[in-house]
N, C-alpha and C positions, 0 to 999 in steps of 0.2 A: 335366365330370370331366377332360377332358383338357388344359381350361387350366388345374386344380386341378397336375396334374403335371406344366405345364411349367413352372409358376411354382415350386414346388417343385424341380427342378431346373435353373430359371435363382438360385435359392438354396443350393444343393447343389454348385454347380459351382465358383463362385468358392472354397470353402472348401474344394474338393479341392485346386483348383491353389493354393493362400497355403500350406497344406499341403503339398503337396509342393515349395516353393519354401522354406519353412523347412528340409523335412529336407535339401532341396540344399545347404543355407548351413550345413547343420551338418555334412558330411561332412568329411570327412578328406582332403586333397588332397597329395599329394605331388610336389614341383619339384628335379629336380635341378640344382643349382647350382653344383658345380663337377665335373669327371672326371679321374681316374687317366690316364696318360700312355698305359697299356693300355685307355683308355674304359671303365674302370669307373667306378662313381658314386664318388665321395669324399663331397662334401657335399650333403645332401640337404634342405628344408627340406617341412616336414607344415603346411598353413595349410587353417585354414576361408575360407567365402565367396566370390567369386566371383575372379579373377583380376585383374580390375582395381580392385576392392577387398580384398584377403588379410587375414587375421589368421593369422600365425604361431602355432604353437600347441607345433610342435617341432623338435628338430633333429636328424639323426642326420649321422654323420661314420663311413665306411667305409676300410678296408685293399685295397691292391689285388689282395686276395685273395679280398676281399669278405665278410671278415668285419665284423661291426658293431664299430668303436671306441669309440666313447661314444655318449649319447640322451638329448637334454635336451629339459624342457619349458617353457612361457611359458604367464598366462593373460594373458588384458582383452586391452586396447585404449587405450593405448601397453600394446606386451606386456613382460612382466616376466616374469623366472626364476619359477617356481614348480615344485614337488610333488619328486622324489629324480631325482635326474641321474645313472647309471653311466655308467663306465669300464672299456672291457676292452682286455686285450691280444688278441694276434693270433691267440692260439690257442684264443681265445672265453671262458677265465679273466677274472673281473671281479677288476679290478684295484684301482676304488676308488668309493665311493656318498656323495653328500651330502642332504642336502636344502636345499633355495632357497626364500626364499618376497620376494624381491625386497629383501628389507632390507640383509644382507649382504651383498656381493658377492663371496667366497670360501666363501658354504657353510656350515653346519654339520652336524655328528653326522659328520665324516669319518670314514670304516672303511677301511684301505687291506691288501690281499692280494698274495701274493706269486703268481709262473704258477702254484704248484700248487695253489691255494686258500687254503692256509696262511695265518697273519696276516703281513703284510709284516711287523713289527718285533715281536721276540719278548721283547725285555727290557722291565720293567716300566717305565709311564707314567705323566702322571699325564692328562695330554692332546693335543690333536692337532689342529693347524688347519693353515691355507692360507694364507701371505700375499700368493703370484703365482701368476697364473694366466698360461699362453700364449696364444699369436694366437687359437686355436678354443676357448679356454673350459679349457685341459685343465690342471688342477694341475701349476703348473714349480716350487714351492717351497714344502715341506712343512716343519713343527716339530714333534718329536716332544719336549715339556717332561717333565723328572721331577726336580723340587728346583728346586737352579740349573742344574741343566744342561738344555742346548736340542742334540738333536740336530736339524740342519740338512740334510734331502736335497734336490737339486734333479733335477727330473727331464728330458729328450726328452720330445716331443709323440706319440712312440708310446710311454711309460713305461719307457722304460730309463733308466737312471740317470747323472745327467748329474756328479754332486759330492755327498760327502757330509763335512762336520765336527760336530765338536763345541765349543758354546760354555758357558764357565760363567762365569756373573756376567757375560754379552754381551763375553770374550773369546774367540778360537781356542783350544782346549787341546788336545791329542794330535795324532792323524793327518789332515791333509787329502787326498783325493784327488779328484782332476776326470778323467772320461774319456771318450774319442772316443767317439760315436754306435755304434759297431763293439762296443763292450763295453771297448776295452782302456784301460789307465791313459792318461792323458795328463801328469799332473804330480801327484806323490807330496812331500807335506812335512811335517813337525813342527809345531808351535806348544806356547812355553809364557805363557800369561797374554797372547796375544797379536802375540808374537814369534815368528819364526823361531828353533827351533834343533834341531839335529841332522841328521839326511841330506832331501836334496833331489835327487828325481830327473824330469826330463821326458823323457817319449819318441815317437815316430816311433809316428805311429800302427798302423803293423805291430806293435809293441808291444818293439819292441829299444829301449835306452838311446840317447837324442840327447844328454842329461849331466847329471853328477851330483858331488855334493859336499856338504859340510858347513858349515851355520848354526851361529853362535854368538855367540848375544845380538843375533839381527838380522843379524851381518853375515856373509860369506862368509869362510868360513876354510879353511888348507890347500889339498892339491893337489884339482882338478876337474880332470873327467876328460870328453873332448867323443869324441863317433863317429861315423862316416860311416851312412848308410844299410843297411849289409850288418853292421851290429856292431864294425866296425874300430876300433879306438884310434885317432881323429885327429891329438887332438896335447891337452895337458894344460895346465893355468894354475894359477900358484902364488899362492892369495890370502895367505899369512901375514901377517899385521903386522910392517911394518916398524919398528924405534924406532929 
């Protein structure tokens, strides 16, 4: 009887431990990979198996606030984008969700929100994609299409907003504006069909006028007007045409 049940347990045993050596390989293991300057995590990578063999499976990317920034995931082996990837701002507002499934490399079903949950763009669309992405995966250059027109936002890697115009028929029309990381304008212009025309302004990232003047048909026309750092009138340049 009692070799009945050690043979039975030298049968039993191996199939504990393959057992518990699969559910080891399928946990979830978390690596941080790079830290905030105040040694918080920034990037974080989630991989099965063992250390010296990994399979990445996710990614998360944090604020040195330590709030969660975005959370993406991979399947297989070479690992590939797969299943819906978020985006949050800082104050834990999901900012923007795709889904990946390794074919695209910009995402589809993009949904994008504003901090207070709101939909980021309120005028009607007809669709929405991605054509750049930054260093960590994060949406820099959104299309928001309706007709011919293409509104064009690009954004910062924490999603504030880096440029926004309008193109129709793939020229500039109306307003361009591009601005510092800070929130403020950095360079304010016109376009029609392409061109420069009407006021242009660039400014000091404090958000006072560095200078400004008027397009027309492209070229600078009239008095520009230049400033010191404190707002001061510098000093002015007369483009008229000469004939």
């Amino acid at each position: 009887m009692k070799f009945i049940i050690t043979n039975r347990l030298s049968l039993i045993i191996p199939i504990l431990l393959a057992g518990m050596l699969l559910t080891s390989c399928r946990n979830t293991h978390e690596k941080v990979v790079q830290r905030h300057p105040n040694g918080s995590p920034m990037l974080v990578y989630l991989y099965t198996g063992s250390e010296n063999d990994p399979t990445r499976v996710g990614e998360r990317m944090y604020y040195d606030n330590g709030q969660l920034q975005l959370e993406k995931h991979f399947s297989g082996k070479p690992e590939k984008p797969s299943g819906t990837w978020n985006y949050y701002f800082d104050n834990g507002q999901l900012f923007a969700s795709a889904d990946f499934d390794g074919k695209s490399p910009f995402g589809r079903g993009w949904v994008f929100y504003n901090r207070n949950g709101g939909n980021y763009y309120s005028s009607p669309f007809d669709s929405v994609y991605v054509t750049d992405m930054g260093m960590f995966g994060t949406p820099s250059t959104v299309v928001f299409c309706a007709g011919n027109n293409q509104d064009v936002i690009q954004f910062y890697s924490n999603y504030t907003v880096r440029s926004t115009e309008r193109l129709t028929d793939g020229r500039r029309n109306g307003r361009v504006i591009f601005y510092y990381p800070n929130g403020n304008p950095q360079t304010e212009a016109n376009f029609t069909n392409g061109v420069e025309e009407g006021d242009y302004t660039v400014y000091y990232e404090s958000g006072i006028p560095y200078y400004r003047g008027t397009y027309t048909n492209g070229q600078r026309t009239g008095i520009w007007e230049f400033y010191d750092r404190e707002g001061n009138l510098a000093e002015t340049k007369d483009f008229t045409p000469r004939h």
